[in-house]
TIBA-295501 format. One record per residue: residue in three letters; x, y, z of N, C-alpha, C in turn. Coordinates in pm, whole numbers, padded with zeros to 5 digits, always signed. Layout:
ALAXYZXYZXYZ
...
END
This chain:
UNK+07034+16405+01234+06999+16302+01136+06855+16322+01091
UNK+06843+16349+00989+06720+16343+00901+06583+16230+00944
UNK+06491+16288+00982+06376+16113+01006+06324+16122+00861
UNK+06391+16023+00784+06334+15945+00639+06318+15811+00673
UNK+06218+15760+00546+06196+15615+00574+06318+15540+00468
UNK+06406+15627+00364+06511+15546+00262+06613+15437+00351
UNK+06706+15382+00287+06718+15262+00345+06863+15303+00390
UNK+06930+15408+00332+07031+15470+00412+07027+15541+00599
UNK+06886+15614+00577+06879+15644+00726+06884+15530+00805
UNK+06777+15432+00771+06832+15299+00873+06980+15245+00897
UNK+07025+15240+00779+07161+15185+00801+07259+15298+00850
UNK+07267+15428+00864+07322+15520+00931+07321+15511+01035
UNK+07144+15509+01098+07136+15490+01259+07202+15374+01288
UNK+07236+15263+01261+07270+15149+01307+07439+15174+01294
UNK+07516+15257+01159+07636+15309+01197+07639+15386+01315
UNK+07590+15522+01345+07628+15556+01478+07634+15484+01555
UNK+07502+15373+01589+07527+15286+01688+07658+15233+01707
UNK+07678+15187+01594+07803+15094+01623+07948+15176+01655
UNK+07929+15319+01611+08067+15423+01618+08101+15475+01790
UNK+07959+15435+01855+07911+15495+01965+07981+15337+02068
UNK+08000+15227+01991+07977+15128+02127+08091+15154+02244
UNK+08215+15212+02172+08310+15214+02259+08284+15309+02382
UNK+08174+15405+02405+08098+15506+02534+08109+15427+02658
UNK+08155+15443+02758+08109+15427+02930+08034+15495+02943
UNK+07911+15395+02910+07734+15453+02928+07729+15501+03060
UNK+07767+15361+03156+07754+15376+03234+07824+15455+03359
UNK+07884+15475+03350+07966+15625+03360+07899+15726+03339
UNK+07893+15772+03223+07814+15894+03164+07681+15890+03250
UNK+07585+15788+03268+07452+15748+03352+07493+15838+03475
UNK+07592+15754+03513+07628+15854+03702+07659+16001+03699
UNK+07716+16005+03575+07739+16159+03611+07653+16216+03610
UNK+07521+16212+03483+07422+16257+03524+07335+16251+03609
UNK+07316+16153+03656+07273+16183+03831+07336+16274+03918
UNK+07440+16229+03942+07529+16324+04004+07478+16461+03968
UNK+07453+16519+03882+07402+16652+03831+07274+16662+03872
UNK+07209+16587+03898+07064+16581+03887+07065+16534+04082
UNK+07150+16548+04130+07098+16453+04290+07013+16542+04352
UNK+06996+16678+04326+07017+16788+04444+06820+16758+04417
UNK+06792+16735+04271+06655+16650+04245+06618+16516+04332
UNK+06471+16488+04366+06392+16373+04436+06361+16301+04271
UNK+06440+16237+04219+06483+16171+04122+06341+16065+04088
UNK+06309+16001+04237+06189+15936+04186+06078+15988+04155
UNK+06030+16107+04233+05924+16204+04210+05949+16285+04062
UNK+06045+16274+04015+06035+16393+03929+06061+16312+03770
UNK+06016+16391+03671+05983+16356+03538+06152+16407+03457
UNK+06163+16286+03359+06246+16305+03273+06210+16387+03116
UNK+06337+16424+03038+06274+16473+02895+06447+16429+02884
UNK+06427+16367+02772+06597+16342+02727+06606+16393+02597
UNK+06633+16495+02493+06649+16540+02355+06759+16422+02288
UNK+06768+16388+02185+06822+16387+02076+06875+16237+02163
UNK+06788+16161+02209+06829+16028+02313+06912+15931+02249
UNK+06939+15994+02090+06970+15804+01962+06912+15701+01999
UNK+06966+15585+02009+06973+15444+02023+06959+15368+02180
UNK+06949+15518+02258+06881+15492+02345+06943+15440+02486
UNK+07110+15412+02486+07184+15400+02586+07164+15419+02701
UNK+07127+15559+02738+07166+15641+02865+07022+15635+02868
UNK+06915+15595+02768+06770+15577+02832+06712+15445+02940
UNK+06797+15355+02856+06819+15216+02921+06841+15238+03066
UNK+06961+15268+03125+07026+15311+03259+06961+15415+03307
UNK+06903+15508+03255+06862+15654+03359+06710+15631+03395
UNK+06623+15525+03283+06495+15509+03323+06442+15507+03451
UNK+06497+15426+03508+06391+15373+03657+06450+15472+03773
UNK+06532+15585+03723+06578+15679+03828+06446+15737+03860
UNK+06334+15758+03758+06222+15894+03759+06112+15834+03762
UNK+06061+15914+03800+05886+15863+03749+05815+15837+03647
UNK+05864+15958+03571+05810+15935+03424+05961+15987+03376
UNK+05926+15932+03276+06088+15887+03135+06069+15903+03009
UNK+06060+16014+02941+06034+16048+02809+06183+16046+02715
UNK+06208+15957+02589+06301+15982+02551+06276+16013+02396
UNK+06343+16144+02336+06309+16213+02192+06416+16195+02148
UNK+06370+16234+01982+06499+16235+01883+06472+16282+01762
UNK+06524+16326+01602+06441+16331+01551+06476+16278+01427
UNK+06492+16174+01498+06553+16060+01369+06477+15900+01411
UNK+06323+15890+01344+06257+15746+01394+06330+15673+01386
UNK+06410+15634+01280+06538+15502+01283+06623+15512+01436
UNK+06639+15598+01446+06738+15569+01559+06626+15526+01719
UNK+06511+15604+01736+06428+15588+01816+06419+15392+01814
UNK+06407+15367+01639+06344+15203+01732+06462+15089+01740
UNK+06568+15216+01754+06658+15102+01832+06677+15136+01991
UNK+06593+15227+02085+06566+15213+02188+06503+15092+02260
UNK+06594+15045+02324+06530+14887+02409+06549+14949+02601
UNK+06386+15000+02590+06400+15085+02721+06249+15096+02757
UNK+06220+15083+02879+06030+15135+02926+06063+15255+02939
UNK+06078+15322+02855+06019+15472+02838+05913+15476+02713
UNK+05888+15614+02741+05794+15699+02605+05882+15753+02488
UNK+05837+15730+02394+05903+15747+02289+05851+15839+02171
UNK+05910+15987+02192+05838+16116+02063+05960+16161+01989
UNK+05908+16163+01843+05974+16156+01732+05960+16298+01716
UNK+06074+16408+01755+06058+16562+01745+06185+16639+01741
UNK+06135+16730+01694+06283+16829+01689+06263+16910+01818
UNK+06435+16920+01885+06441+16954+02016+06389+17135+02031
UNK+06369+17165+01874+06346+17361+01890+06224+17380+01856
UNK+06115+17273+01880+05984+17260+01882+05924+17144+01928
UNK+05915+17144+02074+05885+17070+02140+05705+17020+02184
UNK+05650+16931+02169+05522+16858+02164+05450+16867+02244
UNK+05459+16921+02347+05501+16873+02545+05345+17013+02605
UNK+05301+16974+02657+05237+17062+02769+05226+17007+02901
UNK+05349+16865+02921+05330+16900+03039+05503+16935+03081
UNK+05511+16970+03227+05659+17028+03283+05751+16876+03333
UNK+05893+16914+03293+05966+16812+03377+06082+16862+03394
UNK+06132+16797+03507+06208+16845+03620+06372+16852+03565
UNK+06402+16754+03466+06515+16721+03480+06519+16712+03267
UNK+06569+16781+03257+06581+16754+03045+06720+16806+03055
UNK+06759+16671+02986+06889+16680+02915+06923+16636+02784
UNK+07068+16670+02707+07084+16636+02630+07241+16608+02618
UNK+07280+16511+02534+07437+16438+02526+07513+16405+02376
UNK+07629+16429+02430+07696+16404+02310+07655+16455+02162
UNK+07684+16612+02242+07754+16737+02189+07605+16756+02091
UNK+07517+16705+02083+07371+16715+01972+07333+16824+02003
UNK+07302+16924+02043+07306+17066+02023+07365+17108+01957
UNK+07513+17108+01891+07587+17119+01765+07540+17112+01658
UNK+07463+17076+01647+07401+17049+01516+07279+17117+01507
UNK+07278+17232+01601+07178+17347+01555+07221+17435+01500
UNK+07274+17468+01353+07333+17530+01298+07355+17698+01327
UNK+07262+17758+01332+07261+17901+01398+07190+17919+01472
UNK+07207+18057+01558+07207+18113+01669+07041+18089+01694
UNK+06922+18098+01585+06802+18163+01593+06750+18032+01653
UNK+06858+17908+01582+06764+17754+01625+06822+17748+01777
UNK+06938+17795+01803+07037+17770+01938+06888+17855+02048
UNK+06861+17994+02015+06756+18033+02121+06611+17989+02084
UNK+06551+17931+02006+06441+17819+01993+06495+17715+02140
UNK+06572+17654+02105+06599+17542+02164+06609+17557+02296
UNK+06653+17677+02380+06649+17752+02472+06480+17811+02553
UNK+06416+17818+02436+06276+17897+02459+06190+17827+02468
UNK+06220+17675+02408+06093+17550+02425+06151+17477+02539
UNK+06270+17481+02589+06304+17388+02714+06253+17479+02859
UNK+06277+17606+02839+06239+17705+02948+06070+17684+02939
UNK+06004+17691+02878+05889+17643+02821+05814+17480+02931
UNK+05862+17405+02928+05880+17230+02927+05937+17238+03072
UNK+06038+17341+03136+06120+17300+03252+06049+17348+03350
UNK+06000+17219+03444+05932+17245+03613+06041+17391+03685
UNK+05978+17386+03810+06051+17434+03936+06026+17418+04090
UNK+06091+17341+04084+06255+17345+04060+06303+17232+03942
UNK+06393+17267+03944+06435+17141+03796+06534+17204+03698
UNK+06622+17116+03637+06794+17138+03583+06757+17132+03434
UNK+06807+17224+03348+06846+17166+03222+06971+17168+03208
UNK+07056+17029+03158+07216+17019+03123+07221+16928+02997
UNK+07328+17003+02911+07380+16956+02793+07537+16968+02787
UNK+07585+16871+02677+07745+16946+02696+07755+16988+02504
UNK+07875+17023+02510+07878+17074+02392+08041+17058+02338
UNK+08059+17040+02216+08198+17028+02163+08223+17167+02146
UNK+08363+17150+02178+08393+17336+02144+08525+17295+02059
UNK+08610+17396+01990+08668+17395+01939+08791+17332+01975
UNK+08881+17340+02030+08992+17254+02080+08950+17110+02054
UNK+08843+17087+02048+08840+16927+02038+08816+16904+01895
UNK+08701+16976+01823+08740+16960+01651+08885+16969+01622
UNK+08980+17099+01678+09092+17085+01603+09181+16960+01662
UNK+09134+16897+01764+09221+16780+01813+09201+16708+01743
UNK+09033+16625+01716+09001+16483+01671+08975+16474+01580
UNK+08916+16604+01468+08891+16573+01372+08942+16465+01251
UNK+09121+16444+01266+09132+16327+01169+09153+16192+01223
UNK+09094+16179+01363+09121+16059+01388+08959+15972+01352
UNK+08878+16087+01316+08737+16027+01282+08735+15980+01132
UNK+08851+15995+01047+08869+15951+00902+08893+15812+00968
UNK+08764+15711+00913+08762+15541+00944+08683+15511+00845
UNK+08730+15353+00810+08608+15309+00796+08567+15153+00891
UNK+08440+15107+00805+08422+15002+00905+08349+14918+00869
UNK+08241+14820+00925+08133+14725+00847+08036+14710+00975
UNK+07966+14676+00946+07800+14708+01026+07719+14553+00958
UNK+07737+14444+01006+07640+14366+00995+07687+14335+00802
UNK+07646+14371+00699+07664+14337+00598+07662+14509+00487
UNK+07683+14561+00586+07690+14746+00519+07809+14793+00544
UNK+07840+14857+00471+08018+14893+00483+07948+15090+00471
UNK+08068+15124+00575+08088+15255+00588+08220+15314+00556
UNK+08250+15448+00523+08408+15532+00459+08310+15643+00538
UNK+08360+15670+00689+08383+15814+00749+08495+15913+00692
UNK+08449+16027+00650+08511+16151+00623+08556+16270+00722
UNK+08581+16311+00784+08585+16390+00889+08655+16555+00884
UNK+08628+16649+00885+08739+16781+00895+08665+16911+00940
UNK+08739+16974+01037+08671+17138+01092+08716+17238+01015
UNK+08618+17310+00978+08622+17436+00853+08637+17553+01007
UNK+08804+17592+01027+08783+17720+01125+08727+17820+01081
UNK+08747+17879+00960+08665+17971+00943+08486+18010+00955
UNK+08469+17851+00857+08296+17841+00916+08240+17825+01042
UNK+08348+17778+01116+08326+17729+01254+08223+17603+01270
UNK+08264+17514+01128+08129+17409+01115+08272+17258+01120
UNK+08168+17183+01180+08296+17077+01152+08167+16940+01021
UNK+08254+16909+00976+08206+16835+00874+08279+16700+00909
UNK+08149+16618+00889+08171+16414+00883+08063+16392+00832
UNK+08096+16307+00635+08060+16277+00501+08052+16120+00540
UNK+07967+16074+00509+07957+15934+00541+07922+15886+00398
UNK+08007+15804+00350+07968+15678+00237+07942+15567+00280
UNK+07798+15549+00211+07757+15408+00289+07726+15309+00185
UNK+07759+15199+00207+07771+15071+00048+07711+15013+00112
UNK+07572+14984+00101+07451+14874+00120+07535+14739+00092
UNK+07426+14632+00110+07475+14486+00119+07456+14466-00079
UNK+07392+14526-00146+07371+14485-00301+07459+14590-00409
UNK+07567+14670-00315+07688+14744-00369+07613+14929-00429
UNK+07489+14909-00363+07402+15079-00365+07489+15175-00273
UNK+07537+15287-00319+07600+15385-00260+07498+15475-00190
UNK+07505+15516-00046+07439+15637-00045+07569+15750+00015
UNK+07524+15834+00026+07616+15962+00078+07545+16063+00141
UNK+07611+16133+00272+07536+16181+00384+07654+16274+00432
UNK+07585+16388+00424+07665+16532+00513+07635+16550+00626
UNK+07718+16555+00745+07648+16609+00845+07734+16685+00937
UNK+07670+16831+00985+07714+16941+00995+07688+17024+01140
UNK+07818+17007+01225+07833+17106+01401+07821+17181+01354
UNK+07783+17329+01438+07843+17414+01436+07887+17443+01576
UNK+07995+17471+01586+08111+17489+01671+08121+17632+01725
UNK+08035+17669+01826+08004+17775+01893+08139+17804+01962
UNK+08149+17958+01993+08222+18027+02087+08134+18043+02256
UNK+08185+17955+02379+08124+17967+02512+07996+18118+02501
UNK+08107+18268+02437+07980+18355+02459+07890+18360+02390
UNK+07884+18255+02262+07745+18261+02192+07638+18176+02282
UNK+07680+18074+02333+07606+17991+02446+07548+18100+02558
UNK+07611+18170+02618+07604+18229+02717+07470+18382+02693
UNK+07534+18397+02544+07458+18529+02472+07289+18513+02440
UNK+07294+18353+02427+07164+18293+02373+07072+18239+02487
UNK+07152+18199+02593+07086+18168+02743+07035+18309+02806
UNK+07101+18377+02754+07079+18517+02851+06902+18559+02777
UNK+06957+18558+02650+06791+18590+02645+06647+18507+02651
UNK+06682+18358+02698+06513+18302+02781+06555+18394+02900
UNK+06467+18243+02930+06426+18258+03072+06511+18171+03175
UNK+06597+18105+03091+06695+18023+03190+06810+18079+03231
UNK+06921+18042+03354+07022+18119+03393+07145+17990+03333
UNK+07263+18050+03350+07363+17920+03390+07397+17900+03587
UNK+07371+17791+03600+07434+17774+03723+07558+17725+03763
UNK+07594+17647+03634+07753+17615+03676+07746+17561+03483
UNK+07907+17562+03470+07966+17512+03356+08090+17438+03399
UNK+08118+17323+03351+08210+17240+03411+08248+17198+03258
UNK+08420+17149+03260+08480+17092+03214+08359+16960+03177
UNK+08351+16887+03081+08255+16763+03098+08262+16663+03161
UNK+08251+16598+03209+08240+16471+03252+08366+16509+03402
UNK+08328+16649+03442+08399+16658+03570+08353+16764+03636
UNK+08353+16827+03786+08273+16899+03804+08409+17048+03842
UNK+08479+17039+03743+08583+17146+03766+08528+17247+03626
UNK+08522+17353+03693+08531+17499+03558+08572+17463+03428
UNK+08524+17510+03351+08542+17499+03212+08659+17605+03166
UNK+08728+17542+03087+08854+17601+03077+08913+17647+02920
UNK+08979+17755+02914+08956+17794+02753+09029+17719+02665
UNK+09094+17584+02724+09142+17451+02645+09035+17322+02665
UNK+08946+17356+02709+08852+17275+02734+08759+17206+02573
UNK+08816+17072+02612+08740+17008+02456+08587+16997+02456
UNK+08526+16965+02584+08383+16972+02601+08318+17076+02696
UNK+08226+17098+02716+08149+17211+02810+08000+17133+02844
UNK+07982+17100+02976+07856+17015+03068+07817+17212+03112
UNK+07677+17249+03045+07600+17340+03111+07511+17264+03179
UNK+07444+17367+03304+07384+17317+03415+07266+17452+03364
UNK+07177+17442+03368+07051+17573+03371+06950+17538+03430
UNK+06908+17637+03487+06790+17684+03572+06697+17790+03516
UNK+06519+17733+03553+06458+17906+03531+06525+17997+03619
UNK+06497+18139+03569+06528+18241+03613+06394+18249+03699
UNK+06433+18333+03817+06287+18332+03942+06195+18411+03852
UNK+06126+18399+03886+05961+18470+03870+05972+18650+03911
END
């Protein structure tokens, strides 16, 4: 999502919010711990990328010491209701000189680094940013799940006094999945908004990790700690620096 000050980005961020409420935050919260236990959770520093509205900042805060949550969409940042730190940045150029232990990112927002060059940026500033010892994990939509859900995301809906018409469909060939948002303000102003996965193959992930400095340590099915499977709708990576 774009950080503009027009009056559509606000009312967008406040659509995701609302597309998002049906999430078991709290769920999602444990698992990431769970990923993160083998970490001294209170001693060690957070970095959360692409955090939105701030859910899983709410719940994961008081696990750490320090709690940084980014994004790079300000609208969505000040609907964070959380004691953390709050930096307005893109995750493939990161602000940061100091290290933390534990950076993650959720719901599949790495997708939306369109090619490979931003996919190893994004790779090269977290290896960059990541202590040691200390985890980086993200998950990622892979294909089986665009071709599953894509038309169940054709909705629409209402937001307070803003009406939304979700568009939704995966281009296999581009390997991009597309959701067009029409948004009708409260005084009948149209805006319109593209926004664009790209829908990686596991070895482009794997191809682009290989060249930092980080390893994979495990890949799991998401939100389970079983192998990732080549019907697998999501993918939870686990990364580590590579030793010295």
């Amino acid at each position: 999502m774009n950080d503009k000050t027009a009056p559509q980005y606000s009312a967008l961020a406040k659509i995701y919010a609302h597309l998002m409420r049906s999430i078991d935050y709290k769920d999602w919260a444990e698992y990431l711990l769970e990923i993160a236990a083998e970490l001294d959770t209170e001693k060690f520093r957070a970095l959360e990328l692409a955090a939105g509205s701030g859910e899983l900042s709410r719940l994961l805060s008081n696990k750490f010491a320090d709690y940084v949550a980014t994004d790079y969409s300000i609208n969505m940042l000040k609907l964070i209701n959380a004691p953390v730190k709050i930096v307005c940045c893109d995750m493939t150029s990161l602000p940061f000189k100091n290290k933390y232990n534990f950076i993650f990112s959720t719901f599949d927002s790495i997708n939306y680094l369109l090619n490979k060059d931003k996919l190893k940026k994004l790779f090269a500033e977290v290896e960059r940013c990541l202590d040691s010892p200390g985890i980086f994990t993200f998950d990622v939509s892979l294909e089986p799940n665009s071709i599953k859900h894509a038309k169940y995301l054709n909705r629409k809906g209402k937001v307070g006094k803003i009406r939304y018409i979700q568009k939704s469909y995966y281009d296999r060939e581009e390997k991009i999945h597309y959701n067009n948002f029409e948004i009708i303000m409260e005084d009948g102003t149209k805006y319109y908004e593209e926004h664009r996965q790209r829908i990686y193959a596991m070895e482009e992930y794997l191809e682009a990790i290989d060249e930092s400095g980080l390893y994979v340590e495990n890949c799991f099915d998401a939100f389970t700690f079983d192998d990732v499977r080549n019907d697998s709708e999501r993918a939870q990576f686990i990364l580590k620096k590579k030793p010295c």
